[in-house]
C-alpha positions in Angstrom: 0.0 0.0 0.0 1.3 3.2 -1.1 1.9 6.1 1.5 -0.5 9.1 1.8 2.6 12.0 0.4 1.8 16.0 1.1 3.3 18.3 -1.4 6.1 18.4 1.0 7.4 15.0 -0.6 7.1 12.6 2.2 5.0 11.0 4.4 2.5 13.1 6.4 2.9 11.3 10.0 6.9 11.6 9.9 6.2 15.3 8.4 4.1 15.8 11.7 6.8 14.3 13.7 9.5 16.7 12.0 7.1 19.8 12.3 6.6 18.8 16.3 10.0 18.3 16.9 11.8 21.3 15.0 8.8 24.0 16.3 10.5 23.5 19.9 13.8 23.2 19.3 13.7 26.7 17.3 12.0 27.9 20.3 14.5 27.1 22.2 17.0 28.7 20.0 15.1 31.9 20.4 15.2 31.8 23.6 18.6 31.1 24.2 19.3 33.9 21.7 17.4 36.3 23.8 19.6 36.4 26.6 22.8 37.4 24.9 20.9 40.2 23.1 19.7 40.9 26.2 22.9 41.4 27.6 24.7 43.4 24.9 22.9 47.0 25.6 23.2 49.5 23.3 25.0 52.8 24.5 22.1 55.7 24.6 23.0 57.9 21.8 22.0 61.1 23.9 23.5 60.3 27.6 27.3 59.7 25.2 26.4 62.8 23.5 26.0 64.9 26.6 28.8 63.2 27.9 31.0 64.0 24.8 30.2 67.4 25.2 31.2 68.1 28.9 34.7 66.5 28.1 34.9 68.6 25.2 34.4 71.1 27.1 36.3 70.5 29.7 39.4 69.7 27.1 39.0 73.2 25.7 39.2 74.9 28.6 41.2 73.2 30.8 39.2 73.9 33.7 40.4 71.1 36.3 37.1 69.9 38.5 34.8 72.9 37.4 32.8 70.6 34.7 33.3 67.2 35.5 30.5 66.9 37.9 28.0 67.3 35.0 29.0 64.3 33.7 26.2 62.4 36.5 23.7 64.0 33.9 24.9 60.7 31.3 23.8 58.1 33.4 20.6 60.4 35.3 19.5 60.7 31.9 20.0 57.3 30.5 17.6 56.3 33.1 14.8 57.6 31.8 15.0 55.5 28.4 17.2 52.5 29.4 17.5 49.6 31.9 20.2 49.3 34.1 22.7 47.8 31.9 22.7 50.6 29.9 22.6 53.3 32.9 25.7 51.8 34.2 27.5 51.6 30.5 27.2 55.2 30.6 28.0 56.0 34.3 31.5 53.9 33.9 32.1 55.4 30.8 31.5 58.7 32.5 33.4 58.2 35.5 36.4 56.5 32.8 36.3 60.1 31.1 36.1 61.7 34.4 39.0 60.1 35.7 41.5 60.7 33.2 40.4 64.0 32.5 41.0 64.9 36.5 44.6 63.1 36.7 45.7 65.0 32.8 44.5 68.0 34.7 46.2 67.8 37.9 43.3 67.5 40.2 43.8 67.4 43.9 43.2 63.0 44.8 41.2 64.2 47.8 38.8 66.5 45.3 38.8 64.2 42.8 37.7 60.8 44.7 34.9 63.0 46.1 33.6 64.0 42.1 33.9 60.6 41.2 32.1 59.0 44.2 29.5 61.2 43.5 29.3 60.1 39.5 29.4 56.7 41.1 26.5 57.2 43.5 24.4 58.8 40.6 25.1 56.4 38.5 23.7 53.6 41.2 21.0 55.5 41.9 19.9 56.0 38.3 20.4 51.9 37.6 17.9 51.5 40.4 15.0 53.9 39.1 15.9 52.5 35.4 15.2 49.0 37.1 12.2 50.1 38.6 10.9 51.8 35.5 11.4 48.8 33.3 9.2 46.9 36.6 6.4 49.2 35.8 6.5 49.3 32.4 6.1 45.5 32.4 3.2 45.8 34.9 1.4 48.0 32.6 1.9 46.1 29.7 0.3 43.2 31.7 -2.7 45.8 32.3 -3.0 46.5 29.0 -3.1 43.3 27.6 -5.9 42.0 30.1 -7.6 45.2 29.2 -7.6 44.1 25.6 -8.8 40.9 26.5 -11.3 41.9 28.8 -12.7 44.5 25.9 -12.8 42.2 23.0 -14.8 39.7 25.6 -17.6 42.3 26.6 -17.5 44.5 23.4 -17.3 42.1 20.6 -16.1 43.4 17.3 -19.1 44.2 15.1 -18.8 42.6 11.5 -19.0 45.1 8.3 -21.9 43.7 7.7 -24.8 42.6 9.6 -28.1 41.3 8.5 -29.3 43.9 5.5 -27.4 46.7 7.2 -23.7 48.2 6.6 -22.1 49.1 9.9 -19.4 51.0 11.5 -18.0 51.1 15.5 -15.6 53.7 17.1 -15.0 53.7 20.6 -12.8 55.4 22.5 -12.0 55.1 26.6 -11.6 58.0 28.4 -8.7 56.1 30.6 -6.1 55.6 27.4 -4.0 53.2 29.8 -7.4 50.9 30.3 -9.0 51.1 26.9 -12.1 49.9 28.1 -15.1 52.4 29.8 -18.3 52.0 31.1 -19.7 52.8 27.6 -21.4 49.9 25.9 -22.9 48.8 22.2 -23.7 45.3 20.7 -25.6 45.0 17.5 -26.8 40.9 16.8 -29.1 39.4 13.6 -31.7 37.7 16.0 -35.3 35.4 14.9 -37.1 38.9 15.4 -34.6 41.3 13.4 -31.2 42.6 13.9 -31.3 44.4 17.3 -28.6 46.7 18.7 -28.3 48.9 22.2 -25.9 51.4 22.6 -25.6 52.8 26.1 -23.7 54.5 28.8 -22.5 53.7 32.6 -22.8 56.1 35.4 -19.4 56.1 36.8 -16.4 55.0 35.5 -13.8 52.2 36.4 -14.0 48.7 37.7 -18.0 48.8 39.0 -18.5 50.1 35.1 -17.4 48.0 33.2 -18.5 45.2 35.6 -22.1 47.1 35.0 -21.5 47.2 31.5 -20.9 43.4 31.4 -24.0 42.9 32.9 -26.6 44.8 30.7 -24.5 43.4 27.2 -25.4 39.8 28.9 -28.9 40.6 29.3 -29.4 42.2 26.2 -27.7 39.5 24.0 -29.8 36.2 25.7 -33.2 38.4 25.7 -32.9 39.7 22.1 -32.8 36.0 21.2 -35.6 35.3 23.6 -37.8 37.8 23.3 -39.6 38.4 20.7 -41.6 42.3 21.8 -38.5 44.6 22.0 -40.3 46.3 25.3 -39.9 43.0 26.8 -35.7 43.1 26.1 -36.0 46.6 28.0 -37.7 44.7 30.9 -35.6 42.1 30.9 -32.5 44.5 31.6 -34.5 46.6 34.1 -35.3 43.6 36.2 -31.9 42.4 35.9 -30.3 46.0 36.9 -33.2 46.5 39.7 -31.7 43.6 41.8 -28.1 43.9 41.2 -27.7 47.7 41.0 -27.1 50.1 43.7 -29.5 53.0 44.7 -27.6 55.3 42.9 -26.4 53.1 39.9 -28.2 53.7 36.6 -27.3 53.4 32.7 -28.8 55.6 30.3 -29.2 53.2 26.4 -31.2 52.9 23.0 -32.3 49.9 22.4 -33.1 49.4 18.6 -35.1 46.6 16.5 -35.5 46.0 12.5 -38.6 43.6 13.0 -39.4 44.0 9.4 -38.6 45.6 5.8 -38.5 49.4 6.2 -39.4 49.6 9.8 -36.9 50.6 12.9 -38.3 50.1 16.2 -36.1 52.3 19.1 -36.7 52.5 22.8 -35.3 55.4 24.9 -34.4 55.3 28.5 -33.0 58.2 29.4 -30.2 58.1 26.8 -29.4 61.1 24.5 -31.9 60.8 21.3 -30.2 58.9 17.9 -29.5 60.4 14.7 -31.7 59.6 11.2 -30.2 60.3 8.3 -32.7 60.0 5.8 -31.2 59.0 1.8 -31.1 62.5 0.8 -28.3 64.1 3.6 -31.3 65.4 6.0 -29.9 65.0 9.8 -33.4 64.5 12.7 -33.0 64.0 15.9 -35.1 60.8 16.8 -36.6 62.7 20.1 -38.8 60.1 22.2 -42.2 60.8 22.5 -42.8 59.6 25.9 -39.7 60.0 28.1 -38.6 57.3 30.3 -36.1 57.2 33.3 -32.5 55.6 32.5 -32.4 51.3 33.1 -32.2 50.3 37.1 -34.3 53.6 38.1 -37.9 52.7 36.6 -38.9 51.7 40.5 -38.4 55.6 41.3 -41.1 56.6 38.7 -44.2 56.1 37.4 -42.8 56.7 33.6 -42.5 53.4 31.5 -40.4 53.5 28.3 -42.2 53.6 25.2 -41.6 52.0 21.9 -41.1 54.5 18.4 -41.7 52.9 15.3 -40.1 54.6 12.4 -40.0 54.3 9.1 -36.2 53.0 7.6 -35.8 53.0 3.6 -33.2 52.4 1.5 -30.2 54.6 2.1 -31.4 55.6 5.5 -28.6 55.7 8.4 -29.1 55.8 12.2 -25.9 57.1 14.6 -26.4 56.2 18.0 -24.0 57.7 20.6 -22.6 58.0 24.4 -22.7 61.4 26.1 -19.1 61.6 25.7 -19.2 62.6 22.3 -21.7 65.8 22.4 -20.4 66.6 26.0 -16.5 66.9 24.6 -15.6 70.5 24.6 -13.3 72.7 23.0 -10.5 75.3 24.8 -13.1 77.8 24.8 -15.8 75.3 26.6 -17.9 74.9 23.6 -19.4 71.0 22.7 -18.7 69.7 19.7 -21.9 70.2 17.1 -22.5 66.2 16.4 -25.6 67.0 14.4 -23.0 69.6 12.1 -20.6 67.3 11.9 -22.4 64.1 10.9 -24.1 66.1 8.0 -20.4 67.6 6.8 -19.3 63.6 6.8 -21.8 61.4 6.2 -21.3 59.3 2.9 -22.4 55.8 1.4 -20.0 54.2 3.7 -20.4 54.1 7.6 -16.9 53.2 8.2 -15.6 56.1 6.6 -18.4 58.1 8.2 -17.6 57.6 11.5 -13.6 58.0 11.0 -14.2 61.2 9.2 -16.5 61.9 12.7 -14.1 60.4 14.9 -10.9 62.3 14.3 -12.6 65.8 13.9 -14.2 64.6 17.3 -10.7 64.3 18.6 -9.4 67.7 17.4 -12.2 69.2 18.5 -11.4 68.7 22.2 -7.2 68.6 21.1 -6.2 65.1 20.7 -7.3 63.3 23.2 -11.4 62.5 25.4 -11.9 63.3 28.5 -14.8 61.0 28.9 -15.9 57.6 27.1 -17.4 58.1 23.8 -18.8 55.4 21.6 -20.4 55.4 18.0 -22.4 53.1 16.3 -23.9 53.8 12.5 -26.2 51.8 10.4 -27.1 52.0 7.2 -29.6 50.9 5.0 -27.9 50.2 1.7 -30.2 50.9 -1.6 -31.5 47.9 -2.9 -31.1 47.2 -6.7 -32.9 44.3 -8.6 -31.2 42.9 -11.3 -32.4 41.7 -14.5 -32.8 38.0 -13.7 -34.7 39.3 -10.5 -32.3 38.7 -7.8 -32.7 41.2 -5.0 -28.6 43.1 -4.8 -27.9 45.7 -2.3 -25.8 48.2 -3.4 -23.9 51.4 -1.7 
């Protein structure tokens, strides 16, 4: 019986066995690699330069023990972009230079011990804070990367394309460092219509995102469950009502496509969406009965209401966290979100919402002081074709 051959020219099983075997043992060679790399730093091209200069300096004018002591600024400075390797490269450099250039200048031995135990000192002291910098850096790194995790678990990436609609994301976290806020946004095809929230935490930190967590696990097992989108709503509120605190709320639209050319949105408390119609016009999609924000519906006697709208081809719907219409300029003014979405808005929501995003962000100078999160839909137009297949096209 003839061997089963991959077009690497032998037999699969001892190809296996070869790909097992050599995967490790190049690991291994990159790691024992590492280490020597490791241990060869790299001189900082600044600390040498300031240290060139002072004994050039100190060769021109001949001035005994006036400049040496400015040589500590090498390895002080080196600290702040190296580890300690590199810190003490430069301070024994510096205390080599510092050295020679006392003895060719005829320094007193008392004078001169006492310069270069304080370049010595310096230099020990900057080793330790570039030790203990590197520390932190790798602690936040570790952050970071749980941050990540933690955001692509609760605010799962949303796909170009969902259901019959074209869609775009930005968010952006208040707290660059954590990249994850108490904002929230999910947008899922369900049996009842695509259905999407978009909503907003009070707070921030820790209890916010654990809040957050919360209402995006609701939300995504009662849009499959439910098939009344005031009953989703409910779900949440019941769900908030028992784990909240007294003064723990979240503001959200909750949105439904239940059928062709008909949006169904529920406000509770949250700042009113965006409809773009097909030909530019920006409305404000204002609710008609107003209703308090999730987890405070025990306080009032105001239930949320549900809008039904109508949604045609081309039509786009941008629904937002306070962060973006509450960002202010240097002179205090909020940025015009209505302006702005009609100056960018185009056949693509991606390109929408970057054009939106980064005049959001020089708007209040580079960077938010509050979380802000985006979410547009769109409608594309739908074309039949001549053997009458249904096409939609931008």
């Amino acid at each position: 019986m003839s061997q089963a051959r991959d077009h690497g020219g032998g037999p699969w099983p001892m190809r296996l066995f070869r790909n097992r075997v050599a995967r490790p043992v190049a690991s291994a060679r990159r790691r024992a690699v590492a280490p020597l790399s490791v241990g060869m730093p790299v001189l900082p091209v600044l600390p040498v330069l300031i240290v060139s200069v002072v004994v050039l300096v100190d060769l021109v004018g001949g001035a005994g023990l006036i400049w040496l002591p400015l040589l500590a600024a090498g390895p002080a400075l080196a600290a702040t972009t190296n580890g300690p390797r590199g810190v003490l490269c430069v301070g024994l450099l510096a205390s080599l230079l510092g050295a020679a250039l006392g003895i060719r200048d005829g320094a007193p031995g008392r004078e001169l011990v006492a310069v270069l135990s304080a370049l010595v000192a310096v230099t020990l002291a900057s080793g330790l804070a570039g030790m203990l910098r590197r520390r932190r850096e790798r602690v936040l790194a570790a952050v970071r990367s749980v941050a990540e995790t933690a955001q692509h678990a609760l605010l799962k990436p949303v796909p170009a394309t969902v259901g019959p609609f074209q869609v775009a994301v930005r968010y952006s976290a208040a707290a660059a460092e954590a990249r994850i806020g108490g904002d929230l946004y999910a947008l899922i095809p369900t049996p009842y219509g695509v259905r999407l929230i978009v909503g907003d935490v009070r707070g921030k930190g820790l209890p916010a995102v654990g809040t957050a967590a919360l209402v995006l696990g609701v939300f995504r097992e009662a849009a499959y469950d439910e098939p009344d989108l005031l009953a989703v709503v409910d779900r949440i509120e019941r769900s908030l009502a028992r784990n909240l605190g007294g003064d723990d709320f979240v503001t959200a639209v909750v949105a439904g496509y239940p059928r062709d050319g008909q949006l169904e949105v529920v406000n509770c408390g949250h700042a009113p969406p965006l409809l773009v119609r097909a030909t530019g016009t920006v409305e404000g999609v204002e609710p008609t009965h107003p209703a308090p924000p999730l987890g405070l519906r025990a306080l009032t006697d105001q239930t949320p209401s549900l809008q039904v709208l109508p949604f045609a081809d081309g039509d786009q719907l941008l629904l937002y966290t306070d962060g973006v219409i509450e960002a202010r300029d240097r002179d205090r003014a909020f940025y015009p979100l209505v302006e702005g979405l009609a100056r960018h808005v185009s056949d693509e929501p991606a390109r929408t919402l970057t054009g939106l995003h980064d005049e959001l962000l020089a708007h209040v100078g580079g960077r938010l002081h509050d979380d802000a999160a985006l979410l547009l839909i769109r409608k594309p137009t739908v074309a039949v074709t001549s053997e009458t297949q249904v096409a939609y096209v931008a």
